[in-house]
PDB file of N, H, CA, C and O in Angstrom:
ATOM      1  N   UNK A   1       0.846  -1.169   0.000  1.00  0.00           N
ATOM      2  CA  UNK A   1       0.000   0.000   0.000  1.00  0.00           C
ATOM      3  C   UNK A   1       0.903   1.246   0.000  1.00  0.00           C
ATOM      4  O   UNK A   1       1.838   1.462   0.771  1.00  0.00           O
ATOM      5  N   UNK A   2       0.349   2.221  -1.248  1.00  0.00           N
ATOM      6  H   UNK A   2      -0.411   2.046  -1.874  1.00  0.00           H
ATOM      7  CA  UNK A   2       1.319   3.110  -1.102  1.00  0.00           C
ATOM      8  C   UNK A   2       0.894   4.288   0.141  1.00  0.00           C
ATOM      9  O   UNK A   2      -0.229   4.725   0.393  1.00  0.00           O
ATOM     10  N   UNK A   3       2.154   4.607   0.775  1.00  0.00           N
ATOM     11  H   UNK A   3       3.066   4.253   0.570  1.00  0.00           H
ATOM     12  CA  UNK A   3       2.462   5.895   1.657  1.00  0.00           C
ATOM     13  C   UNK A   3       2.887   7.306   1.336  1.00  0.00           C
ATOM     14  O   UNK A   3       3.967   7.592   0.820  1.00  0.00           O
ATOM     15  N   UNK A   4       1.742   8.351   1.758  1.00  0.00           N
ATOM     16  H   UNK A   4       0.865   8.119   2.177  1.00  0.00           H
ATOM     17  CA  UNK A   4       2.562   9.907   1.277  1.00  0.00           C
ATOM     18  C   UNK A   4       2.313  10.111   2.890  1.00  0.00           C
ATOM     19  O   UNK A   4       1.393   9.662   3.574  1.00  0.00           O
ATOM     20  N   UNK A   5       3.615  11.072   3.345  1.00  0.00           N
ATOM     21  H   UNK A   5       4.362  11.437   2.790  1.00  0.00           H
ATOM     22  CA  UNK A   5       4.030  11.544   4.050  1.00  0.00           C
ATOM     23  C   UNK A   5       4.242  13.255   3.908  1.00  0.00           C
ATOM     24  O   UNK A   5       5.233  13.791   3.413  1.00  0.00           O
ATOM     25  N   UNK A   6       3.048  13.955   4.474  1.00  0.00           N
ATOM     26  H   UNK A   6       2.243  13.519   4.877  1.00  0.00           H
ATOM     27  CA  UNK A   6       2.867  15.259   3.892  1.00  0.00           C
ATOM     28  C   UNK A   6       3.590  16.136   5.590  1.00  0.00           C
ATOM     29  O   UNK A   6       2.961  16.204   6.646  1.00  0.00           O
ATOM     30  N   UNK A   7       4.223  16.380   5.481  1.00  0.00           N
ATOM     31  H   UNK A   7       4.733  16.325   4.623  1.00  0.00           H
ATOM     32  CA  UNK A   7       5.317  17.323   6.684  1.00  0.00           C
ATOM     33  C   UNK A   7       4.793  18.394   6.988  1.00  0.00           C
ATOM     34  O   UNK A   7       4.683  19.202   6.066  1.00  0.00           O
ATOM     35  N   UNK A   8       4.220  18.855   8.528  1.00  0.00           N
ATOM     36  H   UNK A   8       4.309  18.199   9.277  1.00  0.00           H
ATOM     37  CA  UNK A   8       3.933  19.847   8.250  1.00  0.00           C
ATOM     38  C   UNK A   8       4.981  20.142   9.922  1.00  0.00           C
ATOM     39  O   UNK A   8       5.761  19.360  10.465  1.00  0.00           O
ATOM     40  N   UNK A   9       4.529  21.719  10.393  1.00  0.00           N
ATOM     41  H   UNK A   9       3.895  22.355   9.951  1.00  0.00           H
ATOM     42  CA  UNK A   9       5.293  22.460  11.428  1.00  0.00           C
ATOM     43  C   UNK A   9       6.254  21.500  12.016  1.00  0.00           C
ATOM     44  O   UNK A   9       7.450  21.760  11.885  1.00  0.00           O
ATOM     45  N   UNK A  10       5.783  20.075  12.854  1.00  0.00           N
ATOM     46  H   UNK A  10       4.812  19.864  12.961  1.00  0.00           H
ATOM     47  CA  UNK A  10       6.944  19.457  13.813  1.00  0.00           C
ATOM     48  C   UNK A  10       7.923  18.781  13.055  1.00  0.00           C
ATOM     49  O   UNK A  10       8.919  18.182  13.461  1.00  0.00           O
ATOM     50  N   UNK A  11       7.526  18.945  11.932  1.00  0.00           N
ATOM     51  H   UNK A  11       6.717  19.432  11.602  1.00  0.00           H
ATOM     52  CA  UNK A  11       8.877  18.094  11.020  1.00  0.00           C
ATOM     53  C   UNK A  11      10.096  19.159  10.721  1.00  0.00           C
ATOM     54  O   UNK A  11      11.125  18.981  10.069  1.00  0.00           O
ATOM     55  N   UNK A  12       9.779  19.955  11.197  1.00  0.00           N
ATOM     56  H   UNK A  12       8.943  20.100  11.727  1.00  0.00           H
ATOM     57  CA  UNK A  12      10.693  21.146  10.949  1.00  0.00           C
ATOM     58  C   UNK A  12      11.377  22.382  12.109  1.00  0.00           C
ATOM     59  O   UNK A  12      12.141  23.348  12.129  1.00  0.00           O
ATOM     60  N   UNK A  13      10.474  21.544  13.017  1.00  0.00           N
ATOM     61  H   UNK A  13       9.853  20.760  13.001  1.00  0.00           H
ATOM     62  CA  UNK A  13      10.675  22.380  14.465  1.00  0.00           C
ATOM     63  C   UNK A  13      11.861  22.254  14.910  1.00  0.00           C
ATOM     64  O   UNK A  13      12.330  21.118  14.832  1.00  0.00           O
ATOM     65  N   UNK A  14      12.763  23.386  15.535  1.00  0.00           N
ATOM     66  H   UNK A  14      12.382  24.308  15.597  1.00  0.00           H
ATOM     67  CA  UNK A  14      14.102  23.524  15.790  1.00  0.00           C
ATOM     68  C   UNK A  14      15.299  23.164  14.058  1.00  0.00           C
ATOM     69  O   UNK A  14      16.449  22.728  13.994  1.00  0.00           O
ATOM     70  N   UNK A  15      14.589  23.484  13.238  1.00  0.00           N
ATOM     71  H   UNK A  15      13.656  23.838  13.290  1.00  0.00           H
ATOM     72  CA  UNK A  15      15.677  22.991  12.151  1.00  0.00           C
ATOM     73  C   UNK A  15      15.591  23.834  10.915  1.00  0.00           C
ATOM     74  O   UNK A  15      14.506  24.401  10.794  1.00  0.00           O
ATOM     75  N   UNK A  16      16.422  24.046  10.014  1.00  0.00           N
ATOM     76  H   UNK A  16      17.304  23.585  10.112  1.00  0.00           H
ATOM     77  CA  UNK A  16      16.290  24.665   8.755  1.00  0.00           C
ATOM     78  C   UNK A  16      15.580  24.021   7.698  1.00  0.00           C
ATOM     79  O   UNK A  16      15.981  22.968   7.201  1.00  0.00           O
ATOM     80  N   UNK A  17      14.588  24.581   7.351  1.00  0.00           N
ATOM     81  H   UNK A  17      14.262  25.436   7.755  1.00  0.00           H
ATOM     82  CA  UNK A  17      14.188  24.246   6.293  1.00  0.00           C
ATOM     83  C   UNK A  17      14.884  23.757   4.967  1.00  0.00           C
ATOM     84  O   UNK A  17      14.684  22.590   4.629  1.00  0.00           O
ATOM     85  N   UNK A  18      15.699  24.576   4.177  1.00  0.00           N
ATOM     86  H   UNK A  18      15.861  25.524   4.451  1.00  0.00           H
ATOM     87  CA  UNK A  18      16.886  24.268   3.535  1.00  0.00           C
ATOM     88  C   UNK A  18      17.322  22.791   3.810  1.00  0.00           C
ATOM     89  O   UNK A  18      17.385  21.919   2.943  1.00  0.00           O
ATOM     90  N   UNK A  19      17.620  22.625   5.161  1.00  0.00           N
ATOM     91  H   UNK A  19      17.569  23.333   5.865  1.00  0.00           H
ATOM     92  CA  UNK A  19      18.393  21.168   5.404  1.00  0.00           C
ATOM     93  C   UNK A  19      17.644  20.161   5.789  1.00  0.00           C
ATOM     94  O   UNK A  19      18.119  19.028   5.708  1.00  0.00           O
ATOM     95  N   UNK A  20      16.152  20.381   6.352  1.00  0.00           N
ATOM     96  H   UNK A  20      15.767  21.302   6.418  1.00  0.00           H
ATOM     97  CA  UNK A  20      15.079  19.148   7.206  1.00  0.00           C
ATOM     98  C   UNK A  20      14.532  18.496   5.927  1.00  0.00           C
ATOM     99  O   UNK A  20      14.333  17.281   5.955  1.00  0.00           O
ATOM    100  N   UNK A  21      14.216  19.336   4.574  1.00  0.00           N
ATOM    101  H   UNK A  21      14.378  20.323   4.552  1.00  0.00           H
ATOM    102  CA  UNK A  21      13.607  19.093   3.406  1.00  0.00           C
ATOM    103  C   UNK A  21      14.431  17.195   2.850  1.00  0.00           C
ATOM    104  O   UNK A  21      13.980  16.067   3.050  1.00  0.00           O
ATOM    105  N   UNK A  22      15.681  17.635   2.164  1.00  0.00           N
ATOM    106  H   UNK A  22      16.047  18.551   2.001  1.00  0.00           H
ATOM    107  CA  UNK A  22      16.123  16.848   2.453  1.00  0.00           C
ATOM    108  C   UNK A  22      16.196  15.856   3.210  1.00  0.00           C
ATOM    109  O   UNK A  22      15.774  14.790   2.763  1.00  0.00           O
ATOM    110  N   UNK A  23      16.614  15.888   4.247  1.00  0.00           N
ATOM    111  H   UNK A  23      16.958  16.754   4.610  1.00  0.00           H
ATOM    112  CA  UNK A  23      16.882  14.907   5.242  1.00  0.00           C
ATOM    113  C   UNK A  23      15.402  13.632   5.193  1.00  0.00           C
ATOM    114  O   UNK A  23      15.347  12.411   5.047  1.00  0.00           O
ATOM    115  N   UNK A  24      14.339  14.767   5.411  1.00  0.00           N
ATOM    116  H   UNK A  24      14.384  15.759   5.530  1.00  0.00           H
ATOM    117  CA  UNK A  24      12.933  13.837   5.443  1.00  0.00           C
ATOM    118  C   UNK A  24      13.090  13.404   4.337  1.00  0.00           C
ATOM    119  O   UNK A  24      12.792  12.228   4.543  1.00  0.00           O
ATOM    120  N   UNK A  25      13.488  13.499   2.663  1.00  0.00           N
ATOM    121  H   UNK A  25      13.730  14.455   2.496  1.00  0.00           H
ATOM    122  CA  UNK A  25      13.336  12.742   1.633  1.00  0.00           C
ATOM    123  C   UNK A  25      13.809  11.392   1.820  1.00  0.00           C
ATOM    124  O   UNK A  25      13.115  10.376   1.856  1.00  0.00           O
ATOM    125  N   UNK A  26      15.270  11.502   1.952  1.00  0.00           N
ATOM    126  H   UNK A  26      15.834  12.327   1.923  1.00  0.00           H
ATOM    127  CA  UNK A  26      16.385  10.577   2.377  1.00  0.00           C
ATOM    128  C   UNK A  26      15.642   9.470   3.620  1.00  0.00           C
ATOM    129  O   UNK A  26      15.662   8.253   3.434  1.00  0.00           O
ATOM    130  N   UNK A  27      15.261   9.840   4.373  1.00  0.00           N
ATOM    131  H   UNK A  27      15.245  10.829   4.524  1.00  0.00           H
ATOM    132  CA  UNK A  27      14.594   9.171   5.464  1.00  0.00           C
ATOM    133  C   UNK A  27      13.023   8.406   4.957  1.00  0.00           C
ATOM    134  O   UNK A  27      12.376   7.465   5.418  1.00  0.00           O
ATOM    135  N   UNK A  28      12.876   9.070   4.125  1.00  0.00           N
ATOM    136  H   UNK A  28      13.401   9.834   3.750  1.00  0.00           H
ATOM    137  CA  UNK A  28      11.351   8.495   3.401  1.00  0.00           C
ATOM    138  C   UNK A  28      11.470   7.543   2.336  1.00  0.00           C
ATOM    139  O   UNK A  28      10.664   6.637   2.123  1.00  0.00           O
ATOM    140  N   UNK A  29      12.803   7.853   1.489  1.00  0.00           N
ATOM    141  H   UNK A  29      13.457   8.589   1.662  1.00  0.00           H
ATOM    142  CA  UNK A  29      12.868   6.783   1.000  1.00  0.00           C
ATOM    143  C   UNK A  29      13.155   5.582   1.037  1.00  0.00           C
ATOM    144  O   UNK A  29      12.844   4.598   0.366  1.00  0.00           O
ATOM    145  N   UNK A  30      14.022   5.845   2.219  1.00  0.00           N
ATOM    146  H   UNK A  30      14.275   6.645   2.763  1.00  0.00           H
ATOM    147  CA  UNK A  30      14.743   3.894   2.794  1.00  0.00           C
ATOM    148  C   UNK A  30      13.130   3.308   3.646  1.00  0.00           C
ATOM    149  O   UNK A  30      12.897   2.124   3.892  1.00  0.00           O
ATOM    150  N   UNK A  31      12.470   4.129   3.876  1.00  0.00           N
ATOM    151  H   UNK A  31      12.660   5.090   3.676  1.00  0.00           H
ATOM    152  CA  UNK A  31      11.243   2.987   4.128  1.00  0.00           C
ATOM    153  C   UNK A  31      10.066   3.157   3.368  1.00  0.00           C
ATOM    154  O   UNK A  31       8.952   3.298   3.874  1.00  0.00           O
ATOM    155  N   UNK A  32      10.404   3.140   1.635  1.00  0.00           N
ATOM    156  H   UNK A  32      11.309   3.026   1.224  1.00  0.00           H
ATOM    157  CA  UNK A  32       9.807   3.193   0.646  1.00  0.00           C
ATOM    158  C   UNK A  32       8.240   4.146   1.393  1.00  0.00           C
ATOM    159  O   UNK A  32       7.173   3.642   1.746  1.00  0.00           O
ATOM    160  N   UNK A  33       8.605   5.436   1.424  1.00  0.00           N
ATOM    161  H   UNK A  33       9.471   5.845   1.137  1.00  0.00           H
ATOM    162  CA  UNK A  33       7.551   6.488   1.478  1.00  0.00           C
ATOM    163  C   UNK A  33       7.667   7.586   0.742  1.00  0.00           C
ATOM    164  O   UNK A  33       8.742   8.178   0.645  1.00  0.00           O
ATOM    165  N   UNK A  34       6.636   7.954   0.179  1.00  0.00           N
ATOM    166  H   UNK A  34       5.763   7.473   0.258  1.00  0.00           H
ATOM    167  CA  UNK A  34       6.834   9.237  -0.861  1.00  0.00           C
ATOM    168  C   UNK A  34       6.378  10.369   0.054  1.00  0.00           C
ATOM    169  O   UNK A  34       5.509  10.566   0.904  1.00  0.00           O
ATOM    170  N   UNK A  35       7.499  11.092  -0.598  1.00  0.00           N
ATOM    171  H   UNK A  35       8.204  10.933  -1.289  1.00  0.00           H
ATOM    172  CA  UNK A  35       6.984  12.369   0.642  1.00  0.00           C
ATOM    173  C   UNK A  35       6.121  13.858   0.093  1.00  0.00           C
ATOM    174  O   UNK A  35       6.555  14.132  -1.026  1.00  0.00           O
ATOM    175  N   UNK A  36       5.501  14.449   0.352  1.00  0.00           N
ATOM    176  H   UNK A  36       5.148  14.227   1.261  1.00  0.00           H
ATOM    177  CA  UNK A  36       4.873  15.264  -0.112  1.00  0.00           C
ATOM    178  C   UNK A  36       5.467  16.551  -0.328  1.00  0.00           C
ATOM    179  O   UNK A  36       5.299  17.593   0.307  1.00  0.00           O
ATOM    180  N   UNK A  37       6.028  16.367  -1.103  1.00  0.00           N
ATOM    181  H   UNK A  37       6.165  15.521  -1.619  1.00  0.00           H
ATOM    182  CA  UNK A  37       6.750  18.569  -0.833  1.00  0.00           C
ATOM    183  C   UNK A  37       6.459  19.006  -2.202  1.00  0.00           C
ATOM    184  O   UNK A  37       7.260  18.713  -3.090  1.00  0.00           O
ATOM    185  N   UNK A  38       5.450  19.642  -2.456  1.00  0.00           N
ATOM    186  H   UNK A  38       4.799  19.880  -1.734  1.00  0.00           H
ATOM    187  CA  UNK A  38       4.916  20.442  -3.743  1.00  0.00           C
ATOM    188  C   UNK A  38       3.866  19.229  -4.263  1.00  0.00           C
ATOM    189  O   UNK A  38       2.653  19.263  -4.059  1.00  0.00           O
ATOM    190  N   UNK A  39       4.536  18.207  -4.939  1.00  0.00           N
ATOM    191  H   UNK A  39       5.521  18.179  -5.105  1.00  0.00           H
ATOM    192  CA  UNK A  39       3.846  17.024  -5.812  1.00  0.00           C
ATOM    193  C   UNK A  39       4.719  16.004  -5.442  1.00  0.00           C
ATOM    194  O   UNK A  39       5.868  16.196  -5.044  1.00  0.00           O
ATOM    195  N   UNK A  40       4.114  14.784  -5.586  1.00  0.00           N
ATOM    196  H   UNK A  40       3.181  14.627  -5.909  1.00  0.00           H
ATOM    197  CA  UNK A  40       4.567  13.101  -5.887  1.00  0.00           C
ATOM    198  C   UNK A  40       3.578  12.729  -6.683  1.00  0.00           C
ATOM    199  O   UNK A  40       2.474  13.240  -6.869  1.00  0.00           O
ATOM    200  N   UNK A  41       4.045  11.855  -7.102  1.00  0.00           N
ATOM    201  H   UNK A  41       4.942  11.440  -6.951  1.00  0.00           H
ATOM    202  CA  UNK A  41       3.212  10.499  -8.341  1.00  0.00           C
ATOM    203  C   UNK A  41       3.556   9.442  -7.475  1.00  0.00           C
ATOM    204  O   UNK A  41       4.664   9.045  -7.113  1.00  0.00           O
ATOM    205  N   UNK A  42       2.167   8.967  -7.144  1.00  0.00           N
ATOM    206  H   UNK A  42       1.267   9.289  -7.438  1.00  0.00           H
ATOM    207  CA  UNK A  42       2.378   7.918  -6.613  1.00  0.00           C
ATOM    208  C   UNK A  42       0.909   6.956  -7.279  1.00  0.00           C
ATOM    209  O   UNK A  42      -0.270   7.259  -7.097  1.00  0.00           O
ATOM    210  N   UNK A  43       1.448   5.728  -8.086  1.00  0.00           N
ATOM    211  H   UNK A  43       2.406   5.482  -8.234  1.00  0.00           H
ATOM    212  CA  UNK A  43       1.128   4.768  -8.849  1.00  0.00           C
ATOM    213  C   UNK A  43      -0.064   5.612  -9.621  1.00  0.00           C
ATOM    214  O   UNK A  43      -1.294   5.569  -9.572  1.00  0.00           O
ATOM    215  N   UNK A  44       0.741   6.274 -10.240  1.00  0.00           N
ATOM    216  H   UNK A  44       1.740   6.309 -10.280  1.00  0.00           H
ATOM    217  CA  UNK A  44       0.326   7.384 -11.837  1.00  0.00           C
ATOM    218  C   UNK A  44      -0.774   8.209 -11.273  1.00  0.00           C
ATOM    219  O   UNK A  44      -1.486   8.567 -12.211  1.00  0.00           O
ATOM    220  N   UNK A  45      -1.221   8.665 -10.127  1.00  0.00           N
ATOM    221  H   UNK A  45      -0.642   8.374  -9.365  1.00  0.00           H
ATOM    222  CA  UNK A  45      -1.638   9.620  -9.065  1.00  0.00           C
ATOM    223  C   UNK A  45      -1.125  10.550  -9.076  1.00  0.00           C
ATOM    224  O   UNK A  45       0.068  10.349  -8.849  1.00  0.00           O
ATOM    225  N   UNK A  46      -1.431  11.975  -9.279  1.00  0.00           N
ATOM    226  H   UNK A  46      -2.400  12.138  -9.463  1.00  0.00           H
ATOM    227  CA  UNK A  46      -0.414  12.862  -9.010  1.00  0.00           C
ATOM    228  C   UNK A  46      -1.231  13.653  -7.454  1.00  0.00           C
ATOM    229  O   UNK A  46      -2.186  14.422  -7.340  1.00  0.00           O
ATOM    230  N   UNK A  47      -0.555  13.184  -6.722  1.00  0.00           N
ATOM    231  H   UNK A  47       0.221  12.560  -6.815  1.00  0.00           H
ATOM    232  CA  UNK A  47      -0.747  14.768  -5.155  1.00  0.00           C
ATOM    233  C   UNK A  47      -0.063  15.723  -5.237  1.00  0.00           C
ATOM    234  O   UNK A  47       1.144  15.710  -5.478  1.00  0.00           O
ATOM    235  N   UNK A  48      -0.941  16.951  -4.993  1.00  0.00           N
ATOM    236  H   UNK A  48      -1.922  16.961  -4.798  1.00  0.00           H
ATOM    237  CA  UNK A  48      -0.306  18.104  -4.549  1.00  0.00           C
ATOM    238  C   UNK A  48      -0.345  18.356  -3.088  1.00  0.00           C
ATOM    239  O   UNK A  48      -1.104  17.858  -2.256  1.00  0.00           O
ATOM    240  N   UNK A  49       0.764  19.356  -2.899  1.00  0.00           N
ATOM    241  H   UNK A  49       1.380  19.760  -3.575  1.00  0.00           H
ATOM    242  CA  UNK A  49       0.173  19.927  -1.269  1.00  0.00           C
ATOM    243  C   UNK A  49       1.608  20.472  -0.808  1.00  0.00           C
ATOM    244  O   UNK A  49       2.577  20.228  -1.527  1.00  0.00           O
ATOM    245  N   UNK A  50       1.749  21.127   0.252  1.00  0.00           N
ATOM    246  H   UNK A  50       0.962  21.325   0.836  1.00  0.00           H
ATOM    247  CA  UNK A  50       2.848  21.688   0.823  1.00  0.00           C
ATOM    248  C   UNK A  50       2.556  21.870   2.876  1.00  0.00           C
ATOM    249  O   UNK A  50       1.548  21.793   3.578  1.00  0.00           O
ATOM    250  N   UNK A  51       3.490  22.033   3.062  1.00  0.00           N
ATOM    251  H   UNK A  51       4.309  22.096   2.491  1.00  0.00           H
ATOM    252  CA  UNK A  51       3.579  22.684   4.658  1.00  0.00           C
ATOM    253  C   UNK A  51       3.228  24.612   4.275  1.00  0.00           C
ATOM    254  O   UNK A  51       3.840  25.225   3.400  1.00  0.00           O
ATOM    255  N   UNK A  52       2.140  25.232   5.165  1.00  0.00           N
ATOM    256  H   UNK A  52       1.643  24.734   5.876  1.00  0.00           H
ATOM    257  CA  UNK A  52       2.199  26.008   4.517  1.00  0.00           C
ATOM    258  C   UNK A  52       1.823  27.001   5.983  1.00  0.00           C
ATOM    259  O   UNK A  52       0.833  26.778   6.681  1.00  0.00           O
ATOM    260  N   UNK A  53       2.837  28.118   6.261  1.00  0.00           N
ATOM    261  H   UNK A  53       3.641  28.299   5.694  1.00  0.00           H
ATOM    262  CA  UNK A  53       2.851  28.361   7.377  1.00  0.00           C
ATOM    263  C   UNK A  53       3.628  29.939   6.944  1.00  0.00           C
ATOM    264  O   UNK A  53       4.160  30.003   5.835  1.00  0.00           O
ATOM    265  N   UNK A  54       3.661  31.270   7.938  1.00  0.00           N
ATOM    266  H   UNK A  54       3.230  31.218   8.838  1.00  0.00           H
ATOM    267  CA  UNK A  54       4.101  32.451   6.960  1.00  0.00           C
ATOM    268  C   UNK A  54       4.576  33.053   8.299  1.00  0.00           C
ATOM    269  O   UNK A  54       3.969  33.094   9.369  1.00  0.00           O
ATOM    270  N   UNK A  55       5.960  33.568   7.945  1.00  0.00           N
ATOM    271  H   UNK A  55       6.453  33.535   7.076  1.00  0.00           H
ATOM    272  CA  UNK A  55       6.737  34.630   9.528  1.00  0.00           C
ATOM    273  C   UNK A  55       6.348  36.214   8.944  1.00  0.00           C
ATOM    274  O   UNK A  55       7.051  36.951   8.254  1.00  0.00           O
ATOM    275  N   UNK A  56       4.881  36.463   9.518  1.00  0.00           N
ATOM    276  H   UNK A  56       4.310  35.863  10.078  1.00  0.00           H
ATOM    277  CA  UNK A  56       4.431  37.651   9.393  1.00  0.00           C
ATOM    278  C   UNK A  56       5.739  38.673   9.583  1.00  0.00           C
ATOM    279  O   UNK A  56       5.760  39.564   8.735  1.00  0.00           O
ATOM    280  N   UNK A  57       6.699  38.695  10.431  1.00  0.00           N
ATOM    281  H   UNK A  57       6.682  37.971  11.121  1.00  0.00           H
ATOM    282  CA  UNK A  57       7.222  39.526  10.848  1.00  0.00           C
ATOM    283  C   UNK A  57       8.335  40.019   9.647  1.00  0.00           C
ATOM    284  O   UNK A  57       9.078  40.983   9.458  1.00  0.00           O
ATOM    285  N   UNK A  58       8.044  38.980   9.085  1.00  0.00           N
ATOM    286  H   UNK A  58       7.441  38.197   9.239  1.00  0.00           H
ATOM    287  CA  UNK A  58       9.690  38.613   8.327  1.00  0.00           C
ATOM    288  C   UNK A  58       9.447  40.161   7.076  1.00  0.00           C
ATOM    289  O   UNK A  58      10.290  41.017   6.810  1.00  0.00           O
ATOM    290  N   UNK A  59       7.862  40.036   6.482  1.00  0.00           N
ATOM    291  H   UNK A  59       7.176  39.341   6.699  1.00  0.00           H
ATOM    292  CA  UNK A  59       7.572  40.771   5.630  1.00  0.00           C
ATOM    293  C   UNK A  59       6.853  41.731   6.081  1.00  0.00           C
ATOM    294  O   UNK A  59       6.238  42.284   5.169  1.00  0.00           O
ATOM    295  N   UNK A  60       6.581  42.358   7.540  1.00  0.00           N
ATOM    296  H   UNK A  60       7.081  41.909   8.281  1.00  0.00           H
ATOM    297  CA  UNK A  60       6.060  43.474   7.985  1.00  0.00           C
ATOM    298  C   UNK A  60       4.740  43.609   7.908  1.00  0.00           C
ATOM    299  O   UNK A  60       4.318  44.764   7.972  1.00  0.00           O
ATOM    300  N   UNK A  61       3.690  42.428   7.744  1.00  0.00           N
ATOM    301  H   UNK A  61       4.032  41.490   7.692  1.00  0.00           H
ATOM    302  CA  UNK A  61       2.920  42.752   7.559  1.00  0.00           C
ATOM    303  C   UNK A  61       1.672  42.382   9.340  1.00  0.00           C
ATOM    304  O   UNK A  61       0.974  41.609   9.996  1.00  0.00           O
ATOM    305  N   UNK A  62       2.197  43.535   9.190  1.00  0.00           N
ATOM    306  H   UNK A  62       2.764  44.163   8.658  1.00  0.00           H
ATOM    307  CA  UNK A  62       1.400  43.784  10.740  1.00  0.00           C
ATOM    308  C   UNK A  62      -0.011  43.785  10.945  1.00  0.00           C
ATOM    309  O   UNK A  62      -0.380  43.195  11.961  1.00  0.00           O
ATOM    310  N   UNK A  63      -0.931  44.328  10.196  1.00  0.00           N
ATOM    311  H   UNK A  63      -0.631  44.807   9.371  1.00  0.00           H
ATOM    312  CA  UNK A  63      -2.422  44.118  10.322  1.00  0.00           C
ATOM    313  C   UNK A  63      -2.695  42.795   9.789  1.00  0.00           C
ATOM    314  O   UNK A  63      -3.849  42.457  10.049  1.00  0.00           O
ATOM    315  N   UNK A  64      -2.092  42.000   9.189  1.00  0.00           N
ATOM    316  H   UNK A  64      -1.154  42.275   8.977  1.00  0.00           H
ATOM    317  CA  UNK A  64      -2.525  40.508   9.347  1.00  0.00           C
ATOM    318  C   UNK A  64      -2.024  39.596  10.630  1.00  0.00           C
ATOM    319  O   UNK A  64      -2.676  38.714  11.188  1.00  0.00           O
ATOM    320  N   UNK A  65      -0.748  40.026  10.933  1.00  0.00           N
ATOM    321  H   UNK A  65      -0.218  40.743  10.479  1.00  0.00           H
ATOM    322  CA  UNK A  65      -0.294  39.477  11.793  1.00  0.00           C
ATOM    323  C   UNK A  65      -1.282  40.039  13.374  1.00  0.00           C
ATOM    324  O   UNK A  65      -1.518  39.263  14.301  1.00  0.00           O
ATOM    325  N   UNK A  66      -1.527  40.853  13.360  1.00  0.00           N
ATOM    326  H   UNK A  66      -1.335  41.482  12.607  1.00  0.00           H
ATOM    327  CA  UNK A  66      -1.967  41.333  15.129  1.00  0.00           C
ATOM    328  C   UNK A  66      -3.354  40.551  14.777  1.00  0.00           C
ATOM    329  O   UNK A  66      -3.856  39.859  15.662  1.00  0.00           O
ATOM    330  N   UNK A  67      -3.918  40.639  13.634  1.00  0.00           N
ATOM    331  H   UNK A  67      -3.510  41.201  12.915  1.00  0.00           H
ATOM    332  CA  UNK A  67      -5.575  39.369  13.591  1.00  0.00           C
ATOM    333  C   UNK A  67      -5.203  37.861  13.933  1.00  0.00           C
ATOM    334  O   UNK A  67      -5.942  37.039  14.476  1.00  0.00           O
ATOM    335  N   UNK A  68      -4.157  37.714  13.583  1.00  0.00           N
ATOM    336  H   UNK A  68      -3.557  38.381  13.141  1.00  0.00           H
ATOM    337  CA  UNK A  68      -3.822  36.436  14.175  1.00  0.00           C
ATOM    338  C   UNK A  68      -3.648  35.757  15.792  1.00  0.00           C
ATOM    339  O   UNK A  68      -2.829  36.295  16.538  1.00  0.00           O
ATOM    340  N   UNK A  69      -4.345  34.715  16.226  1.00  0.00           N
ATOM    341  H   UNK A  69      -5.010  34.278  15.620  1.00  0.00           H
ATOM    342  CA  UNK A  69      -3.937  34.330  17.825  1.00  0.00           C
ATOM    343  C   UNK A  69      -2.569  34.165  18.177  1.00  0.00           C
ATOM    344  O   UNK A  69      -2.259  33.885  19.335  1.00  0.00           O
TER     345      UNK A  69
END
């Protein structure tokens, strides 16, 4: 049975993105799992999807960010 493994916040908690991306591929593939980052084909299936999460601060955008909990 096939496995997608879609990553979201704790797969990345305390770590760089840049480098966790990776790592989870590498780790997904030795126990034959497809992992979700943008798209996989899995048995001529195509999924989409992403981790999708935004550092208000990063881009200043303050009246979205203060609506937020």
């Amino acid at each position: 049975m096939p496995v997608i493994m879609a990553p979201a916040n704790h797969e990345f908690y305390g770590k760089a993105v840049d480098t966790a991306v990776p790592t989870l591929k590498v780790a997904a593939t030795t126990k034959d799992i497809s992992m979700l980052d943008d798209e996989v084909i899995v048995a001529g299936t195509r999924f989409l999807g992403t981790a999708l999460w935004s550092d208000f601060r990063m881009r200043c955008f303050a009246p979205t960010s203060s609506g937020m909990p």
